[in-house]
mmCIF file of the C-alpha atoms, coordinates in Angstrom:
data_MODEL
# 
_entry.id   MODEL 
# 
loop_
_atom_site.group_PDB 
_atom_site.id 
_atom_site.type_symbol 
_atom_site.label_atom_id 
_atom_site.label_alt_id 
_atom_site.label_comp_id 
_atom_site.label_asym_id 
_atom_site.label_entity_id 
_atom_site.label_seq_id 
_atom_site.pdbx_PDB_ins_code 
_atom_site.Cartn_x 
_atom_site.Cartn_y 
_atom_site.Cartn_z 
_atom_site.occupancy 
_atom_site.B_iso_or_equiv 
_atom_site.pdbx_formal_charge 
_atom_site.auth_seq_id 
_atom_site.auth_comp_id 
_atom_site.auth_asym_id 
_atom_site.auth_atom_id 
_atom_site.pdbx_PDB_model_num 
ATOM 1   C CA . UNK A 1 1   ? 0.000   0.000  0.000  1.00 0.00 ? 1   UNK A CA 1 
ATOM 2   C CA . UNK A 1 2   ? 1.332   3.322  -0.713 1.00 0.00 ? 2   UNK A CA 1 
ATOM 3   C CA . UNK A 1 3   ? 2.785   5.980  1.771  1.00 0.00 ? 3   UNK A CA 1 
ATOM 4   C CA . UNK A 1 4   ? -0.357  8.517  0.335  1.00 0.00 ? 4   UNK A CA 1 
ATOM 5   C CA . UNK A 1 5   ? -2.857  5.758  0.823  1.00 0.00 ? 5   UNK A CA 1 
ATOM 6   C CA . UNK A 1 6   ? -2.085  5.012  3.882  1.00 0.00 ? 6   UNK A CA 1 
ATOM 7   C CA . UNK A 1 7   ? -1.848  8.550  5.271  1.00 0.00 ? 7   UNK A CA 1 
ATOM 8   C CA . UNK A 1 8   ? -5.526  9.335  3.705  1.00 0.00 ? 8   UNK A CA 1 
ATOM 9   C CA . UNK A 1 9   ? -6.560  5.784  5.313  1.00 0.00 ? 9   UNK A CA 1 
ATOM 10  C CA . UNK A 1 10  ? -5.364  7.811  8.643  1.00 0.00 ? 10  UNK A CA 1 
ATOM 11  C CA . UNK A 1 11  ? -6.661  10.894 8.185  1.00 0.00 ? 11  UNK A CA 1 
ATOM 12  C CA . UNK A 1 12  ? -10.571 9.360  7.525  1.00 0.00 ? 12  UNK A CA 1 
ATOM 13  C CA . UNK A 1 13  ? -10.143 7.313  10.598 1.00 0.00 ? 13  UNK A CA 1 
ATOM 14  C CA . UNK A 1 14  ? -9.306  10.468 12.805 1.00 0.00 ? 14  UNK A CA 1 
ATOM 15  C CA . UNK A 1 15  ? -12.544 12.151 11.346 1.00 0.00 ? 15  UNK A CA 1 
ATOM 16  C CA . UNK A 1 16  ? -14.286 9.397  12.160 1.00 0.00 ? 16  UNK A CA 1 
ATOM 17  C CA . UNK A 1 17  ? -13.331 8.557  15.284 1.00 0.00 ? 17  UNK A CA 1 
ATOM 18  C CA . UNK A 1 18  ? -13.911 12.760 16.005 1.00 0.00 ? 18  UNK A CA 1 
ATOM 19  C CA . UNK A 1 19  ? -17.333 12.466 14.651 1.00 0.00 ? 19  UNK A CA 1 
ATOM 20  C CA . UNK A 1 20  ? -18.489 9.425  16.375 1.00 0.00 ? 20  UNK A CA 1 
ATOM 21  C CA . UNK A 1 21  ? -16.995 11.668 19.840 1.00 0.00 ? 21  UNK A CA 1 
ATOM 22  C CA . UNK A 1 22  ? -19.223 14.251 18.852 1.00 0.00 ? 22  UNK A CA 1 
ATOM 23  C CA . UNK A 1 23  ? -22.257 12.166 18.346 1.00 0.00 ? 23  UNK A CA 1 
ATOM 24  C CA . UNK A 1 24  ? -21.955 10.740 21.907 1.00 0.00 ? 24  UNK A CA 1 
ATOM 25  C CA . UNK A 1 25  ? -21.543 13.976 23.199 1.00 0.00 ? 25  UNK A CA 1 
ATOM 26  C CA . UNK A 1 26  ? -24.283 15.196 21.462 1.00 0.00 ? 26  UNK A CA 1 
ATOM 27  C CA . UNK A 1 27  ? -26.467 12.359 22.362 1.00 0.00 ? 27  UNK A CA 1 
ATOM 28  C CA . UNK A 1 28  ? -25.613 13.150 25.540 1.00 0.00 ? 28  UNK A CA 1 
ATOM 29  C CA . UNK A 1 29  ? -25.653 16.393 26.317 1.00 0.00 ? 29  UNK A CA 1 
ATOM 30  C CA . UNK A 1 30  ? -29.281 17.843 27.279 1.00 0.00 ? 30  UNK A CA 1 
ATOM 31  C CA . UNK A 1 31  ? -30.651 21.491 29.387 1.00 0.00 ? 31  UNK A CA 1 
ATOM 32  C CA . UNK A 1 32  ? -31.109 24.568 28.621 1.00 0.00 ? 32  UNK A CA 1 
ATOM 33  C CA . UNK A 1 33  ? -28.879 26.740 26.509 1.00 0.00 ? 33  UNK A CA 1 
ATOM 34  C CA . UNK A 1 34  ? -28.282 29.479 28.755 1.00 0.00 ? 34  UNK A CA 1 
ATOM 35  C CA . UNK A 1 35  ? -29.326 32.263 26.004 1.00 0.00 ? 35  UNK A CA 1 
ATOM 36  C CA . UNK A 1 36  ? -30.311 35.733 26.862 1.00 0.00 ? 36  UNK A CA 1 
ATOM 37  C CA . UNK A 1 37  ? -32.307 36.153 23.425 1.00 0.00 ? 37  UNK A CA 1 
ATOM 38  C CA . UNK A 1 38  ? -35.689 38.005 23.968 1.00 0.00 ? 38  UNK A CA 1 
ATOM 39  C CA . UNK A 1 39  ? -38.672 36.973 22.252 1.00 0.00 ? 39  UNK A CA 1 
ATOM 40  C CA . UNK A 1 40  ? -37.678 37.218 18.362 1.00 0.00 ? 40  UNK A CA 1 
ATOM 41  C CA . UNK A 1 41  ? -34.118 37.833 18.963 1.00 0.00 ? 41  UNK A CA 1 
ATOM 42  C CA . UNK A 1 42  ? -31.822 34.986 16.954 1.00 0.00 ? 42  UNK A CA 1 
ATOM 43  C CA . UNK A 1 43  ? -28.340 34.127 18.142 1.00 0.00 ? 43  UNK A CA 1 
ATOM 44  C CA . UNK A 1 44  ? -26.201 32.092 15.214 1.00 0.00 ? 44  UNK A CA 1 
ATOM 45  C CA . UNK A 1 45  ? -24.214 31.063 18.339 1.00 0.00 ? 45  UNK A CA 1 
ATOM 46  C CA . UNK A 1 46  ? -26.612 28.889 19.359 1.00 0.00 ? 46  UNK A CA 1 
ATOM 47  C CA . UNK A 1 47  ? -27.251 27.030 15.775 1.00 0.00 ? 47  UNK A CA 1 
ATOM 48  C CA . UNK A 1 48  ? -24.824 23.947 16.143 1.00 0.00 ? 48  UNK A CA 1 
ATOM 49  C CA . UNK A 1 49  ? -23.169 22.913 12.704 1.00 0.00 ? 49  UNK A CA 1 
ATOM 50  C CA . UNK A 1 50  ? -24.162 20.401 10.482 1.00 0.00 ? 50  UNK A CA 1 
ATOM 51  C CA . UNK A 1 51  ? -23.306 18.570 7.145  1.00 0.00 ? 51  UNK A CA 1 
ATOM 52  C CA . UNK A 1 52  ? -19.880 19.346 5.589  1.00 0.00 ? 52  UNK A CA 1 
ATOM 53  C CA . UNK A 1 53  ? -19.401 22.251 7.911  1.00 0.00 ? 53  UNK A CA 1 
ATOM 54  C CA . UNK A 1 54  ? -19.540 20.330 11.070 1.00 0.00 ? 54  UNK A CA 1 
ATOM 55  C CA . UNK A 1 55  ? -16.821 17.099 9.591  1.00 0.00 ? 55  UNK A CA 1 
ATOM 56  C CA . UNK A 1 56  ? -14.963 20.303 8.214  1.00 0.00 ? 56  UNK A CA 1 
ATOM 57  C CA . UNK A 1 57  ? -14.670 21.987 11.475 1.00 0.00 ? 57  UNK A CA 1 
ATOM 58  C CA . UNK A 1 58  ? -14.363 19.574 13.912 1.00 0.00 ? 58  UNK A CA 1 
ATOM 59  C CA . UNK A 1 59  ? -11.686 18.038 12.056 1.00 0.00 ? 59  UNK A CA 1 
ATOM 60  C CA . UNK A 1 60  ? -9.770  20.995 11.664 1.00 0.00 ? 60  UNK A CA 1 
ATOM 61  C CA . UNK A 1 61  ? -10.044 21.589 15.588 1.00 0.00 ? 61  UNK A CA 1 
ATOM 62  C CA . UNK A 1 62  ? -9.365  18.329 16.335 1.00 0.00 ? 62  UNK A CA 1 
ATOM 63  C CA . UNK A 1 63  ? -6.217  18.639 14.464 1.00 0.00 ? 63  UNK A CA 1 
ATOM 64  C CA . UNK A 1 64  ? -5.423  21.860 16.061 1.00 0.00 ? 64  UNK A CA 1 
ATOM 65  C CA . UNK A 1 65  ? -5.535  20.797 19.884 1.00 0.00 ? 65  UNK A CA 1 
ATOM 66  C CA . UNK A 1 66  ? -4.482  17.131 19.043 1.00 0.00 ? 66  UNK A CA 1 
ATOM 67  C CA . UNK A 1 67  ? -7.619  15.085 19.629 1.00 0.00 ? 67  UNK A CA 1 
ATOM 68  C CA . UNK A 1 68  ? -10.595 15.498 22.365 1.00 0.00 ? 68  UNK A CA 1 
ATOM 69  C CA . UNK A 1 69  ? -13.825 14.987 22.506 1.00 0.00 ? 69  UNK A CA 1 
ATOM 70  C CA . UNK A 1 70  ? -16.000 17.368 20.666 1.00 0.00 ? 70  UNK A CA 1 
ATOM 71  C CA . UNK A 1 71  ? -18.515 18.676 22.905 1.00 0.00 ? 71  UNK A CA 1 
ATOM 72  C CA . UNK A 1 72  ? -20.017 21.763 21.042 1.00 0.00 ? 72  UNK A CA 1 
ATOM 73  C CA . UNK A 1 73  ? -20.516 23.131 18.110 1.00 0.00 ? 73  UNK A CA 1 
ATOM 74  C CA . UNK A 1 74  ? -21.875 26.659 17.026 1.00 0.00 ? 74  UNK A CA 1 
ATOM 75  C CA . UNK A 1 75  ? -21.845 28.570 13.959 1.00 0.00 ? 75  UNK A CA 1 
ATOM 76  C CA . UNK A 1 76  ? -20.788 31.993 14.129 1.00 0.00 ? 76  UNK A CA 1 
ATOM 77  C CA . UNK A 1 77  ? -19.472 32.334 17.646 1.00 0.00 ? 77  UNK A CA 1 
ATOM 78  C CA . UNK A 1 78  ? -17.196 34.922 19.272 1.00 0.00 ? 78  UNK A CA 1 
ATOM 79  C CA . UNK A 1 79  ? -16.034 36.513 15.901 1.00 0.00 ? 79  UNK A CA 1 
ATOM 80  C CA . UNK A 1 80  ? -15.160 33.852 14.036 1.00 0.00 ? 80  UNK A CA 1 
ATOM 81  C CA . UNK A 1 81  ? -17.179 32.074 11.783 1.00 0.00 ? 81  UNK A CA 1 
ATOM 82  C CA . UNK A 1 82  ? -17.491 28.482 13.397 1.00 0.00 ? 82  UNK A CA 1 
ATOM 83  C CA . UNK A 1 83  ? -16.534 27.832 16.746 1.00 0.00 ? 83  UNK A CA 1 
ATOM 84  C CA . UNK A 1 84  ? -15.633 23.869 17.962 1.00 0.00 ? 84  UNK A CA 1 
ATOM 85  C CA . UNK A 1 85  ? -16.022 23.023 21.947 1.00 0.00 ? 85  UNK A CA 1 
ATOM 86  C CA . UNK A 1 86  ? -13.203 20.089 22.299 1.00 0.00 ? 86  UNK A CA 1 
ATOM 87  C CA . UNK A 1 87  ? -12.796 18.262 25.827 1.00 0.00 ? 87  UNK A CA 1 
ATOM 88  C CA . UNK A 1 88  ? -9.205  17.422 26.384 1.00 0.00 ? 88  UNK A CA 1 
ATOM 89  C CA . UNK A 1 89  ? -7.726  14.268 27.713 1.00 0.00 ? 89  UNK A CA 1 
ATOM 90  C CA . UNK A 1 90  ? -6.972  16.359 30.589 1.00 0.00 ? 90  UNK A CA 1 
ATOM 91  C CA . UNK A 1 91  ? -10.703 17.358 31.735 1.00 0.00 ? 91  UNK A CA 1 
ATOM 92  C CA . UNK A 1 92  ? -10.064 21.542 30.278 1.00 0.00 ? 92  UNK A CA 1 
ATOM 93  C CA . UNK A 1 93  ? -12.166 22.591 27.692 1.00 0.00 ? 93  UNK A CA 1 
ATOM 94  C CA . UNK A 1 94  ? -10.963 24.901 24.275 1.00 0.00 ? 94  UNK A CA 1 
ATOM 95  C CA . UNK A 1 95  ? -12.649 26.219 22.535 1.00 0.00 ? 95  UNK A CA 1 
ATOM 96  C CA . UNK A 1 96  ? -11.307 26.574 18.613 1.00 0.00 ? 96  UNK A CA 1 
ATOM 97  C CA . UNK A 1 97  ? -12.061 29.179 16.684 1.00 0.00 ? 97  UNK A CA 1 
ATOM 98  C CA . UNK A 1 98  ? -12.454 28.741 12.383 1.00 0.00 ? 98  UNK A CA 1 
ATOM 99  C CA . UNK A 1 99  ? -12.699 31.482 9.364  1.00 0.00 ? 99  UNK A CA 1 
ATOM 100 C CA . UNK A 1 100 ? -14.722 30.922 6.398  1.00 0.00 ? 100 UNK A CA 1 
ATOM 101 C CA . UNK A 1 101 ? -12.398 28.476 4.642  1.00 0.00 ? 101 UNK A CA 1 
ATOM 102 C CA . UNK A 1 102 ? -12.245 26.178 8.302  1.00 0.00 ? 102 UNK A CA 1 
ATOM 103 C CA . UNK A 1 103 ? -8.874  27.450 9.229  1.00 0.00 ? 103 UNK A CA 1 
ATOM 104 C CA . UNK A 1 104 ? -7.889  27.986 12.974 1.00 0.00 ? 104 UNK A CA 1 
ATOM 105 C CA . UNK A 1 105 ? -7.856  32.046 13.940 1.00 0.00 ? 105 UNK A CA 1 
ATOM 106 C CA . UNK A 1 106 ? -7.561  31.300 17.320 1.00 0.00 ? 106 UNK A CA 1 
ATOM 107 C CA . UNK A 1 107 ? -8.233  29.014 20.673 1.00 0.00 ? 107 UNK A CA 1 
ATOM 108 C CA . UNK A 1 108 ? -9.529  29.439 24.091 1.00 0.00 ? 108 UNK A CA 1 
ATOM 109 C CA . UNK A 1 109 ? -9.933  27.998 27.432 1.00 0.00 ? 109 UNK A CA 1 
ATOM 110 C CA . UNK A 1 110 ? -13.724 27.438 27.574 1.00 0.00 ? 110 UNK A CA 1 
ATOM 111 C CA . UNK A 1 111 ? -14.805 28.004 30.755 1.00 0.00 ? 111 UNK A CA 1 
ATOM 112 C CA . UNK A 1 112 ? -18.718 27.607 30.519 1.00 0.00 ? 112 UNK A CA 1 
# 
């Protein structure tokens, strides 16, 4: 099997392995959301990604902080145009930020 083969082999497994995180996560997370939206007030914060967006963005967050489990997602958050909520093997939460094009423009310790 060739070098390129293999590496692309990798790379879909990480996705995978991200998305299936963020599925239990998802599955499991449940309350309110904490918004302070009046009646007929929207939020894009509060929209979770979906489709190509969300594999696009969590993998690209997943690649910045190294792995995690995906515990958020939100489209337009803080400035940026996706933002990723990633547990870390060491209990802290980041949160990555993503452009337009699903490249990192910054990171944060999530505190929420």
């Amino acid at each position: 099997m060739r070098s390129s083969t293999r590496i692309l082999l990798g790379l879909a497994a990480a996705t995978g392995i991200g998305l299936g995180s963020y599925g239990v996560a998802s599955a499991t997370s449940a309350g309110p959301t904490g918004d302070d939206d009046g009646p007929g007030e929207t939020d894009d914060s509060d929209t979770p990604l979906s489709g190509s967006a969300l594999d696009q963005a969590v993998a690209a967050a997943l690649a910045h902080t190294g792995g995690g489990e995906v515990t958020d997602t939100e489209v337009g958050d803080d400035g940026a145009a996706y933002g990723v909520e990633i547990r870390l093997p060491d209990g802290s939460q980041v949160e990555v930020n993503l452009d337009e094009g699903f490249t990192v423009i910054g990171s944060e310790a999530d505190d929420d």
